[in-house]
N, C-alpha and C positions, 0 to 999 in steps of 0.2 A: 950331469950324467946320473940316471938311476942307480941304486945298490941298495943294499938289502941287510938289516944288520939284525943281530938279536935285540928282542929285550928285556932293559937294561934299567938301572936305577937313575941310570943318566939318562934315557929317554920314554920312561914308564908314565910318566906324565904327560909329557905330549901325546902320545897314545890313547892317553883316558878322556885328555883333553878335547880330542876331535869330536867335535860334531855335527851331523847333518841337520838339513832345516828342519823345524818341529815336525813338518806336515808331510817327512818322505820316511815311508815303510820299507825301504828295498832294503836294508842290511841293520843288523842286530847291533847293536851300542860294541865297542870295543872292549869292554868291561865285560861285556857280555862273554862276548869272542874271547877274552883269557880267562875267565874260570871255564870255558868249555878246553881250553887247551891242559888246563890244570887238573878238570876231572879227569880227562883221557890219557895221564901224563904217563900211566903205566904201558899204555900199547904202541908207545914209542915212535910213533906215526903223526904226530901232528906239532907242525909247526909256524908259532906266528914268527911276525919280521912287522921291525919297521921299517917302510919304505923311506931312503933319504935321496933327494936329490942334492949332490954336493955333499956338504954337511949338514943338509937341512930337512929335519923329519919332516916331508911330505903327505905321507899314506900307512896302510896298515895290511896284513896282506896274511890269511895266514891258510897252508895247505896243509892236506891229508896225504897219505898214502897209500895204496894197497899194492903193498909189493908181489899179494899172490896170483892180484890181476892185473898184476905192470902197470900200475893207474896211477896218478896223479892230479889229484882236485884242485882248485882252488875253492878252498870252504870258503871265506870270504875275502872282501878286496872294499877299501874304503879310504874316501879323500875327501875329507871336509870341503866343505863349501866356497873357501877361498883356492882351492887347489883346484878347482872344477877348470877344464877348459886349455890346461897348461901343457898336456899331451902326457902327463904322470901315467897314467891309467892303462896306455899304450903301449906307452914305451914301458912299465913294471911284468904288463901282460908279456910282452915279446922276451921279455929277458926271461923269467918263469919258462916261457918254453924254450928258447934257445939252454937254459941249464939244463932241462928233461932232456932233450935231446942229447947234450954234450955228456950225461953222465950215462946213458943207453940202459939206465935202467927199468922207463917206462913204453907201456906201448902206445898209450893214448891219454889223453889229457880230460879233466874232464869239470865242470861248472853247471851252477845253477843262474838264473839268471830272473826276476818278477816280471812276467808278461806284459808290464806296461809301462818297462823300463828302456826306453827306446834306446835313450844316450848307450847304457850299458850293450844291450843289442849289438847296435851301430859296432860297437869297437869290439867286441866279440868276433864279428861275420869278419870284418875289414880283415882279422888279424887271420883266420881262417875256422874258427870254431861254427861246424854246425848245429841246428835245431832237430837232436833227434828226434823230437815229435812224443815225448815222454815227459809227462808232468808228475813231480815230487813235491809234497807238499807246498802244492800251487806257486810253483819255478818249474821254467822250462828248463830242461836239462840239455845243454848243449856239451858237444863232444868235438877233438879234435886229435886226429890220426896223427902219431909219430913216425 
């Protein structure tokens, strides 16, 4: 079972650990993703998590919020190369929204996603996020209604 935990000294490493293959651009080093959580740590809106299945660090997951426009991002979402394929991904995205929903603080959901990242696509649409047809810094921006 999915769940979501902070982090932690006891899983900061696995965290830092994770990597994707040399030769895929779709998401920023995790290192990366925590000094951007650390710059912004004043506007009290951004939060990573480790994704664990079980007890077991699986993934890395970390959202934004804009509570003036009831929004909810996922800045980024990442599972090493041994986790590909396991249904992590999925099932992390579904529970993400089943909490927005369950906390009725947001109106709509909202991600970016690399135009030529099919897999990501694929489980994106499945779960019900669409392509609004808006590109940010070369990511499609898809969105999904609360």
């Amino acid at each position: 079972m999915i769940n979501f935990r902070k982090i932690t000294e006891e899983n900061f490493k696995a965290i830092i650990d994770m990597k994707r293959p040399s030769d895929e651009h779709f998401v920023a080093s995790n290192a990366y993703s925590l000094a951007q959580a650390w710059l912004y740590r004043d506007a009290n809106d951004v939060y990573p998590f480790a994704i664990y299945h079980d007890n077991e660090v699986v993934g890395f997951m970390m959202l934004d919020e804009d509570l003036e426009e009831k929004c909810l991002i996922i800045w980024r979402i990442m599972f090493p190369e041994e986790n590909e394929g396991k249904g992590y991904g999925t099932e992390a995205i579904k529970l993400v929204v089943h909490l927005a929903k369950e906390s009725k603080k947001y109106d709509y959901m909202i991600l970016d996603c690399a135009p030529d990242n099919k897999r990501a696509r694929h489980i994106y649409e499945k779960i019900g996020f669409r392509d609004t047809g808006e590109v940010e810094n070369g990511e499609n921006i898809f969105r999904l209604d609360l």
